[in-house]
N, C-alpha and C positions, 0 to 999 in steps of 0.2 A: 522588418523582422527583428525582434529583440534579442542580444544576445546575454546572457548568465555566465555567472560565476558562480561558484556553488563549491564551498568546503565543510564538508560535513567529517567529524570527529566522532569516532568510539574508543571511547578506554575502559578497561577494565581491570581493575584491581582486589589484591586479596592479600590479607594477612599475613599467611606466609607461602611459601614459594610453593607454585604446582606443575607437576609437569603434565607430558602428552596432552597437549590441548590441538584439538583438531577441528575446522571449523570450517562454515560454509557462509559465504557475502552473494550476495543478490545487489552491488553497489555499481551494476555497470550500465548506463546509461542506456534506452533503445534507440538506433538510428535508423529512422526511415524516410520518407516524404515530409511527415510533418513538424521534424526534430533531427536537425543535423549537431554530431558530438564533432568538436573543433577538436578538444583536447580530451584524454583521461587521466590522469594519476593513482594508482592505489599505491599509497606508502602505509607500510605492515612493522611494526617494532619488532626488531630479533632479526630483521632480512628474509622473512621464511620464501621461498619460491612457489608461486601461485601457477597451480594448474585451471585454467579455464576452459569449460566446456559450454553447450546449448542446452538447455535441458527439453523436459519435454511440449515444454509450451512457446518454446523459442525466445527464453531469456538465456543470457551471458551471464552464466554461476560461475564463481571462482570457490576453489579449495586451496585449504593450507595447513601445515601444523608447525609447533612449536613444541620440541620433544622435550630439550632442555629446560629445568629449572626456572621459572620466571613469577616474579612479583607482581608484573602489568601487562597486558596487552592493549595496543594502539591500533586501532587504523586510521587513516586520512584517504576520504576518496575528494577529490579536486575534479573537479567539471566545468568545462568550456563549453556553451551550446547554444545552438540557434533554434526557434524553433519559428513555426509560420502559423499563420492564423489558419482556423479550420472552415474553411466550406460548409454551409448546415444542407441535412436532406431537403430536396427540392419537395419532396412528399405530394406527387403528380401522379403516383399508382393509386388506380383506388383503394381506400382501406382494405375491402376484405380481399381483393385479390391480393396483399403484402401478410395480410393474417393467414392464406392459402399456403403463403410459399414459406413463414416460419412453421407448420403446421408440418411440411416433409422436413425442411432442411435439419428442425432442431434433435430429430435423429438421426443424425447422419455426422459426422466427424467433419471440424473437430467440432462444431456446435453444441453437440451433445453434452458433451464435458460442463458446459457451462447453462445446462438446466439442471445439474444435480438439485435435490427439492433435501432439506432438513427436516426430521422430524421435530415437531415443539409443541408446547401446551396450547401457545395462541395462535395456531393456523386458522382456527375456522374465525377468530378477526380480523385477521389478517387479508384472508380468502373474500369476508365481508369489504373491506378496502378496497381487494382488487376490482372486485362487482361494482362498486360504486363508484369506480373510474369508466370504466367501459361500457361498451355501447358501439353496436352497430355501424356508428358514421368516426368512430375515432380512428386513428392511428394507429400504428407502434409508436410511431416517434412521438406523438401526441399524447397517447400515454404515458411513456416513458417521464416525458415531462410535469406531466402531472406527479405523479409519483415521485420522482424526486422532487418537487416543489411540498409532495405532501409532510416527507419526512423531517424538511427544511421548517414548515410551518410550525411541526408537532411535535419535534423531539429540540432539547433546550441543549444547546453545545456548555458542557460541561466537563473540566478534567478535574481527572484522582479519582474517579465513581466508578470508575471499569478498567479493565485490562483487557490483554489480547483472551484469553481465552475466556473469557464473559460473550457466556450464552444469549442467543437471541431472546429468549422467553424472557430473560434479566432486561436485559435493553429493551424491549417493547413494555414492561413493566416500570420501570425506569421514569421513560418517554426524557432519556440524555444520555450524554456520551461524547466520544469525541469521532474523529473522522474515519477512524475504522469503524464505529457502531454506528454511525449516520451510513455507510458503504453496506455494512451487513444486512440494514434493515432494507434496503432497497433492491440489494441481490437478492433479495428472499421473493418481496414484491415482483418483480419482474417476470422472476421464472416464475412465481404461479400464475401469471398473466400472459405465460408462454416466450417470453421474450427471454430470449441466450443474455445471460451478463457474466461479465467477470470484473474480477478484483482488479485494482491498478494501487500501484507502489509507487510514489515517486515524493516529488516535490511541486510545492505551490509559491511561485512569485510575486508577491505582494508589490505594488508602486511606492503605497503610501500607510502601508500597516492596515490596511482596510478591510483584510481577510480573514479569515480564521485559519489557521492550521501552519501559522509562520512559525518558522526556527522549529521545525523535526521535521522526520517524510509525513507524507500525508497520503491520504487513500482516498480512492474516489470509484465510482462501478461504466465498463463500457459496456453500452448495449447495444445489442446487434438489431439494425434496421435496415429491414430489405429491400435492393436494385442499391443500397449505397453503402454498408459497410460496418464498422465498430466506429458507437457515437462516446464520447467520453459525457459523464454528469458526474456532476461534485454536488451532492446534497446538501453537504456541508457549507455550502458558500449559495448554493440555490441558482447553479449557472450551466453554461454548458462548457466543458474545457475547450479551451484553443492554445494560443497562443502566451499563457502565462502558468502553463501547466508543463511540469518535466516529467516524465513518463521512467524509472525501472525497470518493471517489472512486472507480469499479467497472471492470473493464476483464476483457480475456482475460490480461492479464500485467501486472505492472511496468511496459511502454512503454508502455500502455494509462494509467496512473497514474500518471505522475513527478510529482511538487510542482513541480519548477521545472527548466526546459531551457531552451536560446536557443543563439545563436550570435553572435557579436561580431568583431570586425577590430582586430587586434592581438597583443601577444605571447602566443604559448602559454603564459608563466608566467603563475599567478593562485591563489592560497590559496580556499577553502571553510570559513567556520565556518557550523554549526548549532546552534541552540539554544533549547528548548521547555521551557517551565513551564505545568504543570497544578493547579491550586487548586480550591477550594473555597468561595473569597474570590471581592471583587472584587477585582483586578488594580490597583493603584496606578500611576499615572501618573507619580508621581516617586520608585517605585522603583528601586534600580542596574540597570543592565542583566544580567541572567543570564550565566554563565558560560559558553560553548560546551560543551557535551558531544561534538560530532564535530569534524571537522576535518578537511581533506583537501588536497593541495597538491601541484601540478604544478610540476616543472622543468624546461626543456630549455635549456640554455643554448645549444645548436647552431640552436634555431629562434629569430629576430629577431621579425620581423613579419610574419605569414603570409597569406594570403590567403580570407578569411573562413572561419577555422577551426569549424567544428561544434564545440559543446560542449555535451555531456551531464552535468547534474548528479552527481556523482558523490556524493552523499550516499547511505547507506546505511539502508535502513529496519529498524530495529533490533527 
């Protein structure tokens, strides 16, 4: 069973000093069967004291603010964790008797949640896609696989061409993206194939740099497959997750899973670096501090200081 080390870095800076910044992290690792957390650390610059709750899809949210005055906000989330290889479905039910039993379950809670349908320009190609998967003697999980192998084949991993809120219609026009538009497009696929999917947050452990979506969190879609459970796929990498996949956080989408949002009182300008190291090691306490790998940076010079502007992490999960 392999275990990680995992320091992931957010700062945030701005010009000049703002106050009541109030914010919410999704930075806390899930522990269950297939992912045991050894260690957590959230370290917060200013000392703010972290209320943590469940929310409603059974992730560990933390909140915080930071009333006074500041130039910078920091977090450090630090992760210890084991995780085990995953089991694949034995797929021993006949197919349409598993097509039978998503057909009641995915109305019925919590399943339901996670056939929400989008409306978009290209459903009915989309719709075309699903048809030309399916068939009578396939699977769900057979499917599923398909589908994610399709997205992997068809859409070119690409970053700087999208953001979090780039619409699906954009990304299947596109045909690129990074690992939340590779996720998007397949949670789309799925449920109009009837199969429950949700979002996943987390991080991706590369051996030997061989992956895509190293150094940020990464996204990937779990599909529910019936008599066995929620299957992870990483379109992005063209695999099934097990054992070198670190799980966050689950949601109907992205908003369901951001790492880190709030809102603050002050100028609209304010820079974003990110930056995530994944080892094998332990993590040294007085090594340098990692390089950012993302970066992101707002300017308005026409806005001063605004009136408790909403700010959405703009970091992109790669």
């Amino acid at each position: 069973m392999p275990e990680y080390h995992i320091k992931h870095i957010t700062r945030y800076t701005y010009p000049t000093p703002v106050i009541d910044s109030a914010n919410q992290v999704m930075l806390f690792p899930i522990s269950d069967r297939q992912q045991e957390v050894k260690k957590h650390d959230l370290l917060i610059s200013h000392h703010p004291s972290v209320e943590v709750f469940t929310d409603y899809f059974g992730n560990q949210t933390g909140i915080f603010s930071v009333i006074r005055p500041h130039s910078e906000l920091s977090i450090q989330s630090k992760i210890d964790v084991v995780t085990k290889e995953v089991a694949l479905p034995a797929d021993e039910v006949p197919p349409e008797q598993q097509w039978e039993n998503l057909s009641v379950i995915r109305e019925q809670f919590p399943y339901m949640d996670f056939m929400l349908q989008e409306n978009f320009d290209a459903q009915d190609e989309v719709v075309g896609l699903v048809r030309s998967i399916m068939n009578e003697n396939i699977s769900p999980f057979a499917a599923a696989g398909k589908m994610s192998a399709y997205v992997f084949n068809h859409f070119e991993y690409k970053q700087g061409i999208t953001s979090v809120e780039t619409k699906v219609d954009e990304i299947w026009k596109l045909k690129a993206g990074v690992c939340q538009d590779f996720a998007h497009v397949l949670l789309v696929t799925l449920r109009l194939a009837g199969i429950p999917a949700r979002y996943v947050s987390g991080y991706i452990c590369p051996r030997n740099h061989e992956l895509r979506g190293e150094g940020a969190t990464h996204a990937w879609v779990e599909a529910y497959i019936p008599f066995y459970g929620w299957l992870g796929l990483d379109p992005t990498n063209n695999c099934i997750v097990s054992d070198r996949h670190v799980r966050l956080a689950v949601g109907r989408s992205f908003t369901d899973c951001t790492p880190m949002k709030g809102t603050y009182k002050g100028s609209s300008e304010h820079s974003l670096e990110v930056s995530v190291v994944i080892d094998n090691g332990e993590l040294s306490e007085e090594e340098e501090e990692p390089v950012p790998v993302f970066s992101y940076q707002v300017q308005n010079p026409a806005v001063t200081d605004n009136s408790y502007r909403r700010f959405m992490e703009m970091q992109q999960q790669q």
